[in-house]
NUDREN-325654 format. One line per 5 residues: their letters; for each residue x, y, z of N, C-alpha, C. Coordinates in pm, whole numbers, padded with zeros to 5 digits. Atoms other than C-alpha are relative to their C-alpha. Example, Ala and Ser with C-alpha at 12.3 -4.5 7.8 and 13.67 -1.06 7.14 Angstrom:
<pts>
AS	00089:-00119:00000:01230:-00450:00780:00090:00120:00000; -00082:-00119:-00006:01367:-00106:00714:-00077:00109:00073 .
</pts>
This chain:
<pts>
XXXXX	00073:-00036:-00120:07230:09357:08982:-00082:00125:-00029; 00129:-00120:00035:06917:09597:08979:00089:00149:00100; -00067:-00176:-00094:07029:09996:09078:-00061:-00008:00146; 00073:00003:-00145:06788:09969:09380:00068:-00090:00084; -00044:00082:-00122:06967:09672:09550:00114:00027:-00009 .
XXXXX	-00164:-00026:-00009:07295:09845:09465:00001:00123:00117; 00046:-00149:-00043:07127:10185:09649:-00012:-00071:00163; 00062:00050:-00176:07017:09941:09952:00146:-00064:00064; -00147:00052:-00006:07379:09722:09949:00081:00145:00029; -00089:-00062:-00106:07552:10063:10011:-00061:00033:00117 .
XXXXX	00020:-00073:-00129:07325:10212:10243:00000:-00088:00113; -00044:00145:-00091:07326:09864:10445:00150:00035:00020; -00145:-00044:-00024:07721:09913:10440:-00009:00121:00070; -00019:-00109:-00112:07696:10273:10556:-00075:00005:00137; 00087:-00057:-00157:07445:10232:10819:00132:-00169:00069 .
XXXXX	-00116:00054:-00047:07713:09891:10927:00095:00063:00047; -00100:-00119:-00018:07989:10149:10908:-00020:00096:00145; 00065:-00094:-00132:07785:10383:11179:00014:-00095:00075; 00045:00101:-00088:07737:10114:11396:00099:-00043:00028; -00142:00016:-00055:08103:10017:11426:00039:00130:00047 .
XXXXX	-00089:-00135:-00068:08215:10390:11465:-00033:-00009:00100; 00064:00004:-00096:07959:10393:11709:00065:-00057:00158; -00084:00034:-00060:08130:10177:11885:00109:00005:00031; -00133:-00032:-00028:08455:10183:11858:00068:00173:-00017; -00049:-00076:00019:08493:10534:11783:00100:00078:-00045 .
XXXXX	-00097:00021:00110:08710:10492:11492:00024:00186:-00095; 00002:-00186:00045:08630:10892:11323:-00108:00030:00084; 00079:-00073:-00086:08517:11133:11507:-00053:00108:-00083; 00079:-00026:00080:08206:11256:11366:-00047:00141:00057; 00057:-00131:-00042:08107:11630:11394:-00179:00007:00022 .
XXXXX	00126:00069:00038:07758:11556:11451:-00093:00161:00007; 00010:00150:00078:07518:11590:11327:00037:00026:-00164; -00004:-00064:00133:07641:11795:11007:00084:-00192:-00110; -00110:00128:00042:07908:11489:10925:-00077:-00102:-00076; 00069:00110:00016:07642:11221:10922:-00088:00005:-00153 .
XXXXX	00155:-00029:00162:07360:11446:10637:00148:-00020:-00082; -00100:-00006:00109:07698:11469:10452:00042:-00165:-00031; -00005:00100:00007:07772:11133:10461:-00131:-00048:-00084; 00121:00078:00016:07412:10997:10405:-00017:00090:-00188; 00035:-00058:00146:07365:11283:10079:00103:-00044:-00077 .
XXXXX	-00128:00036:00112:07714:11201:09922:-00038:-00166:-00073; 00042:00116:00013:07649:10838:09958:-00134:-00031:-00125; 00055:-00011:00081:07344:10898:09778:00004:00065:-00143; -00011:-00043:00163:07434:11089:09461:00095:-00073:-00017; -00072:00093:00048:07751:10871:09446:-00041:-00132:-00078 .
XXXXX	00070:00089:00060:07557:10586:09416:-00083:00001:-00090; 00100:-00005:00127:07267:10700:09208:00053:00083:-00174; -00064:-00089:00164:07483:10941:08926:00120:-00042:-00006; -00145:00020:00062:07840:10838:08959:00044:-00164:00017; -00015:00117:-00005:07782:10461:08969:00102:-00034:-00124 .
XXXXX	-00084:00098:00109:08096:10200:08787:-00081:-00011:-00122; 00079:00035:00069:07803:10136:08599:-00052:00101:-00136; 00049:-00131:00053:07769:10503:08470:00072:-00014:-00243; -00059:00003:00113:07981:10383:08116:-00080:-00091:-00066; 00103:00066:00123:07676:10175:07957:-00144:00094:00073 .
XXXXX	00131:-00045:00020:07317:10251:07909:-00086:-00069:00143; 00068:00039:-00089:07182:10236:08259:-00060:00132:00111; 00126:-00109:-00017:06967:10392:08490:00092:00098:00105; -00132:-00096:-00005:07268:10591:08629:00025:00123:-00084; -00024:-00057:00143:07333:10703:08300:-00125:00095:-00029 .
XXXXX	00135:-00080:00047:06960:10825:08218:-00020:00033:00131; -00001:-00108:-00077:06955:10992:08526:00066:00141:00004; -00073:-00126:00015:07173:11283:08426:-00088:00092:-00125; 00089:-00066:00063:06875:11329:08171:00058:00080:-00169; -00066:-00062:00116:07003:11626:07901:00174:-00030:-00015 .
XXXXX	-00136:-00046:-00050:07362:11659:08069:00026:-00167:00003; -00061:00115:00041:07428:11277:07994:00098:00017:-00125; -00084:-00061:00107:07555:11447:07652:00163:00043:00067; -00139:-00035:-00053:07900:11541:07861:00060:-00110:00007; -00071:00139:-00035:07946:11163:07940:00004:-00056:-00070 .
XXXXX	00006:00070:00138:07919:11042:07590:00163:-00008:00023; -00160:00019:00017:08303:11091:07575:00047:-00121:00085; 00029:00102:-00103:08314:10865:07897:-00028:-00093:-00029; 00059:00180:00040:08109:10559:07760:00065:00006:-00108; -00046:00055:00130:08258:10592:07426:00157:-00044:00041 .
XXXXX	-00137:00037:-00005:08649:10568:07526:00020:-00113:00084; -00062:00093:-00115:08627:10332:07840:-00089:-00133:00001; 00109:00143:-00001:08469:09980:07806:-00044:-00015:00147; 00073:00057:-00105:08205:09857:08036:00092:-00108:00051; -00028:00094:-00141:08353:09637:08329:00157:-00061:00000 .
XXXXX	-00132:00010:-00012:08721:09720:08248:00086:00115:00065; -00027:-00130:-00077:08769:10065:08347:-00011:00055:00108; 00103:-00072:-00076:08538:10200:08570:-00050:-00140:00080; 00011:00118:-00133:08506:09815:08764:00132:-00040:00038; -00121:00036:-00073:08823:09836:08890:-00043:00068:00129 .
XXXXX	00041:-00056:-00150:08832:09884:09302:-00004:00132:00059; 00000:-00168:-00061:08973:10227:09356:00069:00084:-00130; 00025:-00013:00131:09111:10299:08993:-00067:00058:-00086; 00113:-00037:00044:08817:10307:08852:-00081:00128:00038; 00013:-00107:-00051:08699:10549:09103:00058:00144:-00045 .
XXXXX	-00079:-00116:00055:08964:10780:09010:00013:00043:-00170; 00076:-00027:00138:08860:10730:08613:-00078:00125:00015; 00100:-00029:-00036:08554:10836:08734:-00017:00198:00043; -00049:-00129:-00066:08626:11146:08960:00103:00098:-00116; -00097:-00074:00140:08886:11248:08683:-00083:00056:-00100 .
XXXXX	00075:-00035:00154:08686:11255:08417:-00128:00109:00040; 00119:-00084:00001:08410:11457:08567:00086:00167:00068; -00106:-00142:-00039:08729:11724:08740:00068:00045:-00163; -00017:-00093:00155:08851:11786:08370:-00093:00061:-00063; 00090:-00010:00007:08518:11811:08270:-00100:00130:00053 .
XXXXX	00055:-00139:-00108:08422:12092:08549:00097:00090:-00084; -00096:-00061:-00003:08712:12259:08467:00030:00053:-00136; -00016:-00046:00105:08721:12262:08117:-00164:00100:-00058; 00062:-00070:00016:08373:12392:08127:00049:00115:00080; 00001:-00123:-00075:08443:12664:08401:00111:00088:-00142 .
XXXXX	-00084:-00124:00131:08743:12800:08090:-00073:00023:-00086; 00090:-00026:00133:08503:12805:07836:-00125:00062:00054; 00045:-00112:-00026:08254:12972:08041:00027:00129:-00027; -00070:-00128:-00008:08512:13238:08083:00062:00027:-00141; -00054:-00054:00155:08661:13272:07735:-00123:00016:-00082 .
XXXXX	00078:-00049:00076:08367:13220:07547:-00142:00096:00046; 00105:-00027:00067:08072:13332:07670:00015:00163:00137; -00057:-00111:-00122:08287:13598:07972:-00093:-00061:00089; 00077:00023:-00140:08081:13433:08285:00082:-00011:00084; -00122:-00044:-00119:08297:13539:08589:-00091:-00058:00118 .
XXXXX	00114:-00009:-00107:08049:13374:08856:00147:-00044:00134; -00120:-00031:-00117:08395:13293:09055:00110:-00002:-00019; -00141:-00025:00039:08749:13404:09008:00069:-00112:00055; -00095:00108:-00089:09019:13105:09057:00017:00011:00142; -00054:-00028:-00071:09130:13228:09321:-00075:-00017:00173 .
XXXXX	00154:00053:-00103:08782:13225:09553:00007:-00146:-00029; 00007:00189:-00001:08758:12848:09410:00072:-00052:00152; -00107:00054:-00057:09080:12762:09578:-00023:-00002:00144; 00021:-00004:-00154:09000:12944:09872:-00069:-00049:00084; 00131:00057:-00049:08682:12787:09886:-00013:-00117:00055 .
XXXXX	-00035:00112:-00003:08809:12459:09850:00116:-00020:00122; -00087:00039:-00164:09112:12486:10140:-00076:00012:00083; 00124:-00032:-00108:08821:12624:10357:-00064:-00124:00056; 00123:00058:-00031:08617:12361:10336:00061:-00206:-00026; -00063:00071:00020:08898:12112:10252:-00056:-00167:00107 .
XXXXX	00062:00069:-00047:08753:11874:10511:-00099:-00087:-00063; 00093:00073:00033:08441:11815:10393:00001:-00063:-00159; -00030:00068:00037:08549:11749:10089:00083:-00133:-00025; -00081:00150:-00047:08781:11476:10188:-00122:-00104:00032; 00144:00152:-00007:08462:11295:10308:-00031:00003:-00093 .
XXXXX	00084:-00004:00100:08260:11372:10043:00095:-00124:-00117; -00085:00087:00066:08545:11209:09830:00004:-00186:00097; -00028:00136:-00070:08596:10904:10079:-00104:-00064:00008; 00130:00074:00048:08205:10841:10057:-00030:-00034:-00085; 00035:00086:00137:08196:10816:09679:00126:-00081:00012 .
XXXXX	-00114:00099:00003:08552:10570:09721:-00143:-00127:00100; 00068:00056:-00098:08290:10388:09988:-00098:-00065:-00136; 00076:00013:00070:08015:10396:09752:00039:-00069:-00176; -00089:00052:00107:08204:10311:09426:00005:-00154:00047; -00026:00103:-00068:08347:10037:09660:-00091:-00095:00032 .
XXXXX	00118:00071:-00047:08007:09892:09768:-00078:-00062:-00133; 00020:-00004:00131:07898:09887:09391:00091:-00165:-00026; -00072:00121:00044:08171:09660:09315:-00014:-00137:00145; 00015:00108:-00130:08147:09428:09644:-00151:-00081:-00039; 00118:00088:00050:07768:09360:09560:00030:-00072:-00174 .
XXXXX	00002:00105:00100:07846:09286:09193:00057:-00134:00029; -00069:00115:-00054:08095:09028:09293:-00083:-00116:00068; 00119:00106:-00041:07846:08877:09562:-00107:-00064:-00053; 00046:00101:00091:07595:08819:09304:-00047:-00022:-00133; -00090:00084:00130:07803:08729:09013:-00080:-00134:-00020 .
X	00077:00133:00019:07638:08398:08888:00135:-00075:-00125 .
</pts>
């Protein structure tokens, strides 16, 4: 399936999604901050952290220089065994780019001393705001999710 009808297949799903809350009033949406967060996550999920992101695709050459970090990524995990699993995969995914943060943020700090935020602010930053990351996370699981739903549909 082409990246563009994978980009339109979620956003079709998320704008579906609205349209039931809407109705039924299933989460209650802080509006309208909830919704840009939704609609932007959705979008970099889909366009940089696509299933798809472990071969040579336009996922992939979207990260440009900083594709060099994900070499490790396509080389260890085969295309459409890893990373196309339903929620799994997701968590490949998300994993590999939280070791990844993390092992750069120590090597910032050991090698080259860049202090731009002490653990400790992270943490705080992150219970703070603990919310929005929970969406942010539950939109790329959405988005991930939508990825695999269209391949499936059209599978040939």
């Amino acid at each position: 399936m082409l990246d563009r009808e994978h980009i339109l297949f979620n956003f079709g799903l998320l704008g579906y999604l609205f349209w039931f809350n809407t109705l039924f009033d299933v989460v209650h949406l802080n509006l309208p901050v909830d919704p840009l967060i939704i609609l932007f996550s959705t979008l970099i999920f889909t366009a940089f952290f696509s299933p798809d992101i472990d071969v040579k695709s336009s996922s992939l050459k979207r990260w440009g220089l900083l594709a060099i970090f994900i070499l490790p990524f396509t080389h260890f995990l085969k295309h459409g065994q890893t990373s196309h699993k339903p929620v799994l995969g997701y968590f490949y995914i998300i994993g590999y780019f939280t070791i990844l943060a993390v092992a750069l943020y120590f090597v910032g700090i050991s090698l080259l001393d860049i202090r731009l935020l002490e653990l400790g602010t992270v943490f705080s930053f992150v219970l703070h705001y603990l919310r929005y990351f929970v969406l942010i996370f539950m939109t790329g699981l959405l988005a991930h999710t939508g990825h695999l739903i269209a391949d499936k549909l059209t599978k040939k």
